[in-house]
MOPAC internal coordinates of N, CA, C and O (Angstrom, degrees):
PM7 1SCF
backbone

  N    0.0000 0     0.00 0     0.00 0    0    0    0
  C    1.4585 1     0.00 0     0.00 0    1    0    0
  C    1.5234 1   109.89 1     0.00 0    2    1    0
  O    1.2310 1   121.46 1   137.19 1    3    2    1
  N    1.1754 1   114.81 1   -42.81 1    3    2    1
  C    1.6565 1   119.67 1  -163.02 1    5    3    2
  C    1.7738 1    89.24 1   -83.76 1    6    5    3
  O    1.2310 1   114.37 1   148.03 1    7    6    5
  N    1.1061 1   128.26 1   -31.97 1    7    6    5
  C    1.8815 1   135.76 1   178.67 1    9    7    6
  C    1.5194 1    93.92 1   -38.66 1   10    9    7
  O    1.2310 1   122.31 1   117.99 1   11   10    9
  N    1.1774 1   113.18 1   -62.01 1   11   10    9
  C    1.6605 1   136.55 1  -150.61 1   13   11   10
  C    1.9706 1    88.82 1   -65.19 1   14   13   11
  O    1.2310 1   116.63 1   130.63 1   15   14   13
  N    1.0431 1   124.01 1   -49.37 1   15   14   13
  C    1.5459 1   125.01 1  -163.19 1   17   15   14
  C    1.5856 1    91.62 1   -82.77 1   18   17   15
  O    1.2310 1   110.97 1   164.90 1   19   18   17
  N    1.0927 1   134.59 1   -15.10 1   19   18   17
  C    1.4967 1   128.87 1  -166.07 1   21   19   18
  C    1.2201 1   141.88 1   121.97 1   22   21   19
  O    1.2310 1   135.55 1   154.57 1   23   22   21
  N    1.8245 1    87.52 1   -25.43 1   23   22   21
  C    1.6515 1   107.00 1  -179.35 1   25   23   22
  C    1.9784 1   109.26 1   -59.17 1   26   25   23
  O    1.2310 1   125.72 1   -37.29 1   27   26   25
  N    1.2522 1   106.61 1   142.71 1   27   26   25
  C    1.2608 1   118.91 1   156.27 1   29   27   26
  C    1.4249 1   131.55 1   -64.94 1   30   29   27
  O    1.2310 1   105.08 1   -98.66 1   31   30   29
  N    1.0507 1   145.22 1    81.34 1   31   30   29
  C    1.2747 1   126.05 1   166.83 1   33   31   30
  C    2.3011 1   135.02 1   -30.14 1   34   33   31
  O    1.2310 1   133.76 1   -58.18 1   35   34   33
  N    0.9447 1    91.00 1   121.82 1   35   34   33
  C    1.7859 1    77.23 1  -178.89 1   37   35   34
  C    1.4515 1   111.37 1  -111.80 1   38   37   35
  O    1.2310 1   116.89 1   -16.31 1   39   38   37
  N    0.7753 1   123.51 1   163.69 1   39   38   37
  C    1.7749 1   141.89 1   178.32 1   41   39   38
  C    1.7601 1    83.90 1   -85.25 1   42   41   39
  O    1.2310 1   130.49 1   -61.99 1   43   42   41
  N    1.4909 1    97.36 1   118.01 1   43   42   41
  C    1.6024 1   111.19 1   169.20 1   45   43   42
  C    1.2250 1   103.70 1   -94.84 1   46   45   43
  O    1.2310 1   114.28 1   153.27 1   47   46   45
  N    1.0788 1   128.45 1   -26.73 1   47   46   45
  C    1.6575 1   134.76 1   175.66 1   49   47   46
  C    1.9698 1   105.60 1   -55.85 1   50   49   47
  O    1.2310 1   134.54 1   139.75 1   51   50   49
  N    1.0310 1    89.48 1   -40.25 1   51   50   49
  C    1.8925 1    95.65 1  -159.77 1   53   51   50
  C    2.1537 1    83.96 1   -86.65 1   54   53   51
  O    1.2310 1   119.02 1   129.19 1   55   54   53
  N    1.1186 1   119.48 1   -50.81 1   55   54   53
  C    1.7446 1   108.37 1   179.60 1   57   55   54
  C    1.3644 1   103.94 1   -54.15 1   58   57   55
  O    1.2310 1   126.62 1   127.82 1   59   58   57
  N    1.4730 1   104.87 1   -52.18 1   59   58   57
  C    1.8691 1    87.54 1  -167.95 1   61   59   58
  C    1.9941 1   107.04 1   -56.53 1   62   61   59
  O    1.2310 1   129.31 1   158.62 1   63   62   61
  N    1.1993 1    99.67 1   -21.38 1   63   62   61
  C    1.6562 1    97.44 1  -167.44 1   65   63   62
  C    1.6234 1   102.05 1   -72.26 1   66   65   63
  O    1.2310 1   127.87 1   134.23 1   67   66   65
  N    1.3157 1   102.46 1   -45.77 1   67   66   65
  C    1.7215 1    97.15 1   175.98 1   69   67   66
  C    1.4900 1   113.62 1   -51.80 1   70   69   67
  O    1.2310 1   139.79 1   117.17 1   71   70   69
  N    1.3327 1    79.22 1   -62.83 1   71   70   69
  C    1.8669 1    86.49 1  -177.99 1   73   71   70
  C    1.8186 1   124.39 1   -42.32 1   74   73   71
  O    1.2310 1   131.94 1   142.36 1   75   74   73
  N    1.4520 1    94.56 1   -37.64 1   75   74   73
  C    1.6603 1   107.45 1   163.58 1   77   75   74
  C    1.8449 1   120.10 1   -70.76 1   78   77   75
  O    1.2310 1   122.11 1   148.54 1   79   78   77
  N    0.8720 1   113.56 1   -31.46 1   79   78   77
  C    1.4054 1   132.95 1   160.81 1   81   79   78
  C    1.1786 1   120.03 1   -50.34 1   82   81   79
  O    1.2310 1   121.90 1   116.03 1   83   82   81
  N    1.6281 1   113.97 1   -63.97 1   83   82   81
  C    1.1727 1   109.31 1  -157.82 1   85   83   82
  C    1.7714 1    91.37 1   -92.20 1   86   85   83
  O    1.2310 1   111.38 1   173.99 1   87   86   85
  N    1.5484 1   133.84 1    -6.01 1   87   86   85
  C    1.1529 1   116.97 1   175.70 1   89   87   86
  C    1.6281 1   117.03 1   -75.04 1   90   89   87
  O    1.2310 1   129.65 1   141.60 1   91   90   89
  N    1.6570 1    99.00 1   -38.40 1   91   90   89
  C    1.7460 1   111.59 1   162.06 1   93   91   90
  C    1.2074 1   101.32 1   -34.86 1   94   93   91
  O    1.2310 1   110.47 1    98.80 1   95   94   93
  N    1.8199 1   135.52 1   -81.20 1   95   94   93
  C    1.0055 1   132.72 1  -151.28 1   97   95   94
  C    1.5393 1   120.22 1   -51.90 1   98   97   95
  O    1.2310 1   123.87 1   141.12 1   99   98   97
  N    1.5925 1   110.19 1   -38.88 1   99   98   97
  C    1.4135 1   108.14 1  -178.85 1  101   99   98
  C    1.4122 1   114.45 1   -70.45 1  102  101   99
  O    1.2310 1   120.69 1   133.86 1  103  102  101
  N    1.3208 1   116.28 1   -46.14 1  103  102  101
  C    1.4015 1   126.02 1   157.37 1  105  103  102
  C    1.6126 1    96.74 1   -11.99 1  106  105  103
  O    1.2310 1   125.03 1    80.79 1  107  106  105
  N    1.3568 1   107.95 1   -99.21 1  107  106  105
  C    1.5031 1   123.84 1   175.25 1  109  107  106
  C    1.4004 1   122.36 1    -5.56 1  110  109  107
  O    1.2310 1   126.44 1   136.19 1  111  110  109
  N    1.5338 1   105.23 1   -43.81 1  111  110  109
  C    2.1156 1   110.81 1  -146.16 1  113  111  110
  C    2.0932 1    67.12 1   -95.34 1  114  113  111
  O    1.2310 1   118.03 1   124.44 1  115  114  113
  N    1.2717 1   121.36 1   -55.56 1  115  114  113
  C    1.4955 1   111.94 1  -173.56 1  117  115  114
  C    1.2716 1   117.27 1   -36.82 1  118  117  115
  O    1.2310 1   124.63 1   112.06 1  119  118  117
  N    1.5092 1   108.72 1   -67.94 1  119  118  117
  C    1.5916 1   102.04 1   175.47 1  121  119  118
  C    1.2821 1   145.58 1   -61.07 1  122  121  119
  O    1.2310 1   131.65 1   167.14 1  123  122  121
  N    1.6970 1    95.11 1   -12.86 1  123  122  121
  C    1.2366 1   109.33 1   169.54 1  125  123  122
  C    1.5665 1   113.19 1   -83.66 1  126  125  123
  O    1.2310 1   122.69 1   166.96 1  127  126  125
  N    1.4232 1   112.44 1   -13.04 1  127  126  125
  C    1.0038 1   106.72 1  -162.10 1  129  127  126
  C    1.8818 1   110.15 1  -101.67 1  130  129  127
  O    1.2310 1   124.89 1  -178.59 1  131  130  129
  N    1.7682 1   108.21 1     1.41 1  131  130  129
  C    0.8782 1   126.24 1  -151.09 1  133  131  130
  C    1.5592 1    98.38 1  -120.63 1  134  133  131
  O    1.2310 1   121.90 1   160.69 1  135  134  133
  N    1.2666 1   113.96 1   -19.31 1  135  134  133
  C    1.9383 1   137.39 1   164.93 1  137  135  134
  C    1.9061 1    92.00 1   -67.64 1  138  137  135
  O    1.2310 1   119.90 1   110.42 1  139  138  137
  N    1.0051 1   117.80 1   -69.58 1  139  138  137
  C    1.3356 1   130.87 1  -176.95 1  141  139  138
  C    1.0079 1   120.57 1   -57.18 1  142  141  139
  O    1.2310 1   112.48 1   144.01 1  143  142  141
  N    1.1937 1   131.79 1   -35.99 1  143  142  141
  C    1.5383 1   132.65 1   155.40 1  145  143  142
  C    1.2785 1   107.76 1   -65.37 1  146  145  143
  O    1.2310 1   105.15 1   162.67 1  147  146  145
  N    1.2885 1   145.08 1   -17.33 1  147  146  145
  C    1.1321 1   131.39 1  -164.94 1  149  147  146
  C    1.8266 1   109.61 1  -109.98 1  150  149  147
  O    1.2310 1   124.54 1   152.51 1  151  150  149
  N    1.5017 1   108.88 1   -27.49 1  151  150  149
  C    1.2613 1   119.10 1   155.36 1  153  151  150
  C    1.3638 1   122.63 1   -53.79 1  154  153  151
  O    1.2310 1   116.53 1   151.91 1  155  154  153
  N    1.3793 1   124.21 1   -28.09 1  155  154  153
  C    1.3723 1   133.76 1  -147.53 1  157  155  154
  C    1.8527 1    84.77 1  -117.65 1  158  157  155
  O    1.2310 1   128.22 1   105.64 1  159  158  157
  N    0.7182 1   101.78 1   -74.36 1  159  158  157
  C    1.9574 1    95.57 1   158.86 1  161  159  158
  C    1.4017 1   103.55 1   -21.50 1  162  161  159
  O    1.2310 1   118.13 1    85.46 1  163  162  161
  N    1.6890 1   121.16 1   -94.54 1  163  162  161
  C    1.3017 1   128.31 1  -152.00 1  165  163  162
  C    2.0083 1    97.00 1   -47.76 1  166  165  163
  O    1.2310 1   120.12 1   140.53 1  167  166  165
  N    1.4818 1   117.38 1   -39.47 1  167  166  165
  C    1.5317 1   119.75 1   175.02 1  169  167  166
  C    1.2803 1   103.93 1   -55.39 1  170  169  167
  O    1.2310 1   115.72 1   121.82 1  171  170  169
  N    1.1156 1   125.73 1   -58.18 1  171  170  169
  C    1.6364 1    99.74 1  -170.01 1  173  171  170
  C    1.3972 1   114.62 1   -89.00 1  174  173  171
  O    1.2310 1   112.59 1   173.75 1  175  174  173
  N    1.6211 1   131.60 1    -6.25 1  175  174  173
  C    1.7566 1   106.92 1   161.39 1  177  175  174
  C    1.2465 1   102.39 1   -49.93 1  178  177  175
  O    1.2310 1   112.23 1   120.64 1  179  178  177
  N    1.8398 1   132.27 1   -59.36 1  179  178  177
  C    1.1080 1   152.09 1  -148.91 1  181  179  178
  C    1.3644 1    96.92 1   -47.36 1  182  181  179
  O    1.2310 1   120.43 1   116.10 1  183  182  181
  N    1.6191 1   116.79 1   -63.90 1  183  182  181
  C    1.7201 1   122.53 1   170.44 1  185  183  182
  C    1.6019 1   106.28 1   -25.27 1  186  185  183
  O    1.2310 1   117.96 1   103.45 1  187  186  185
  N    1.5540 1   121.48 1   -76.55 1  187  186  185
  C    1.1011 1   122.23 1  -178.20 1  189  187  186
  C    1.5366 1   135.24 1   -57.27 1  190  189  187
  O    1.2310 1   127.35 1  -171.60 1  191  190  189
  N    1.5142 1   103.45 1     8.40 1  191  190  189
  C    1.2919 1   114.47 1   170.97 1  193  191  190
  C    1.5748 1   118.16 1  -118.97 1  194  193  191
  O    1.2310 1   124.84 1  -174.33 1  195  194  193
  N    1.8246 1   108.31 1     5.67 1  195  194  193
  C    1.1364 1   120.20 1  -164.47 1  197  195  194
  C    1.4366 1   127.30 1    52.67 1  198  197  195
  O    1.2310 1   127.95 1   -79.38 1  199  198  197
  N    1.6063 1   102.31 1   100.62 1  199  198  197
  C    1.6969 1   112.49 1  -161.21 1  201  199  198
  C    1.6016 1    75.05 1  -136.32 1  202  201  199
  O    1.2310 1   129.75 1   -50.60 1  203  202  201
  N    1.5936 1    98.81 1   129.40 1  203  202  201
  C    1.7800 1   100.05 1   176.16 1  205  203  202
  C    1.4318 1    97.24 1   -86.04 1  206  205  203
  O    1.2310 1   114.54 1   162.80 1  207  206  205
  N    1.0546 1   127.94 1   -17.20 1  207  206  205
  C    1.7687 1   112.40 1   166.03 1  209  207  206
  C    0.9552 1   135.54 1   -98.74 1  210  209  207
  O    1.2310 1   127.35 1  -167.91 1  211  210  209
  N    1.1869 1   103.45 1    12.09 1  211  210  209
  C    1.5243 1   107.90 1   172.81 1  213  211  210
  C    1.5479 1   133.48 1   -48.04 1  214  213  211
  O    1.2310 1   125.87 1   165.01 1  215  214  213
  N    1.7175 1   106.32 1   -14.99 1  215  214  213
  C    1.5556 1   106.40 1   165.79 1  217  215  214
  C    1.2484 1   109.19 1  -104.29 1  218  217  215
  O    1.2310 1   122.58 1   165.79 1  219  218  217
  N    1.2283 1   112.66 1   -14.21 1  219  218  217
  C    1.7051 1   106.45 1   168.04 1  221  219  218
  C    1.5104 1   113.75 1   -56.31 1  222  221  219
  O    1.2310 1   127.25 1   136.81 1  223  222  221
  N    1.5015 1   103.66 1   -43.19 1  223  222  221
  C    1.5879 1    89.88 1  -164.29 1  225  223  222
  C    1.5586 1    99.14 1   -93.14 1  226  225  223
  O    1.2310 1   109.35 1   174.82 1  227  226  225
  N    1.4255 1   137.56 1    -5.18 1  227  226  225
  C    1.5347 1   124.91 1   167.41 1  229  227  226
  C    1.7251 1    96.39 1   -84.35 1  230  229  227
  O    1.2310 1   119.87 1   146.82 1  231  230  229
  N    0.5614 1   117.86 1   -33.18 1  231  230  229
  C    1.3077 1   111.07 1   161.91 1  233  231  230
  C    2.2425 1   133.14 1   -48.88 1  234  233  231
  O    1.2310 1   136.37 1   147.24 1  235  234  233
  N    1.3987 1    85.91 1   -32.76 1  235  234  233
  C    1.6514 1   108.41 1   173.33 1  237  235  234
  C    1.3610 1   103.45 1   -93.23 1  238  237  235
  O    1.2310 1   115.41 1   134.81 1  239  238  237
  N    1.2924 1   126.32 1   -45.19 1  239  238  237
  C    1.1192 1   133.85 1  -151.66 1  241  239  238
  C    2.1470 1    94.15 1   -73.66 1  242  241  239
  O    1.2310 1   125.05 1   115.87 1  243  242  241
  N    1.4818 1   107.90 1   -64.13 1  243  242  241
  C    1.2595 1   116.99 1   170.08 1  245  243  242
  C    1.7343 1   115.39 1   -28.25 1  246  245  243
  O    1.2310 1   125.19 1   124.78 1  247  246  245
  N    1.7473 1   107.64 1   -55.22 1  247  246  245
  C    1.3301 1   104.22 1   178.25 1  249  247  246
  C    1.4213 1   115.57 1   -81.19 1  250  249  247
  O    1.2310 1   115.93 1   171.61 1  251  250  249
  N    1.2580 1   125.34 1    -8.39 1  251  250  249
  C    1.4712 1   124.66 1   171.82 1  253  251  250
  C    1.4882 1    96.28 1   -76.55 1  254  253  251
  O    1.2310 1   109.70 1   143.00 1  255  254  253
  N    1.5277 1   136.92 1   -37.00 1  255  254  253
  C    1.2557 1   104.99 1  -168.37 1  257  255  254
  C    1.9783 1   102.70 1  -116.43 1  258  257  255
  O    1.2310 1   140.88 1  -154.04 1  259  258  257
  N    0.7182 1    77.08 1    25.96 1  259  258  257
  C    2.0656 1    86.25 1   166.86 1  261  259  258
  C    1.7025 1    92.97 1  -103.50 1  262  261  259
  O    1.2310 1   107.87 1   127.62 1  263  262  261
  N    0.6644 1   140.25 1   -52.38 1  263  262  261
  C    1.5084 1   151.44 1  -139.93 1  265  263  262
  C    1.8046 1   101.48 1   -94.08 1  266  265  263
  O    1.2310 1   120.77 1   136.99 1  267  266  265
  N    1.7306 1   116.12 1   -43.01 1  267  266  265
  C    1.3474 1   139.32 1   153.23 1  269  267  266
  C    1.9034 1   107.06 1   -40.06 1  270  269  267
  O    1.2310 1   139.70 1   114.59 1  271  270  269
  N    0.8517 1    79.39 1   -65.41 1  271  270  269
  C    1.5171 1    90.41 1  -157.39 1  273  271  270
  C    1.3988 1   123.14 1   -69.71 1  274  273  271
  O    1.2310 1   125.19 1   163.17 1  275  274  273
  N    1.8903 1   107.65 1   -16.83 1  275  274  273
  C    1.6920 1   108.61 1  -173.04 1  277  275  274
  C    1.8469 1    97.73 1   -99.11 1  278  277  275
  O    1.2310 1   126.99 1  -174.68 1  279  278  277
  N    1.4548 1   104.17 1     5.32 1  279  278  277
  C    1.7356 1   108.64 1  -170.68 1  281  279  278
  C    1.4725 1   103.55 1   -71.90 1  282  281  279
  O    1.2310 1   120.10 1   180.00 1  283  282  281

């Protein structure tokens, strides 16, 4: 009925899937993004308690999740 006036029909199956998709993904970039904040946290108390690696591992940590994230 709605064809006849112009309307398009869509595959509700394939929106809900995006839409499920793309909520997974943010999910994802959050928690990932919420691991990383917390690494980068636990690095700098560590600074203030004097940790001689402490830029080594924000330093690893940065390329572990640049490197994560463009895959």
């Amino acid at each position: 009925v709605l064809a006849d006036k112009g309307f398009i029909s869509l595959d509700v199956e394939y929106i809900d899937g995006t839409k499920l998709l793309q909520k997974s993904e943010m999910r994802k970039n959050m928690v990932m993004d919420l691991i990383y904040r917390g690494f980068i946290y636990a690095a700098n108390y560590s600074e203030s308690h004097y940790n001689p690696r402490r830029s080594q591992i924000k330093t690893e940590l940065r390329y572990l999740f640049v490197t994560t994230l463009n895959r």
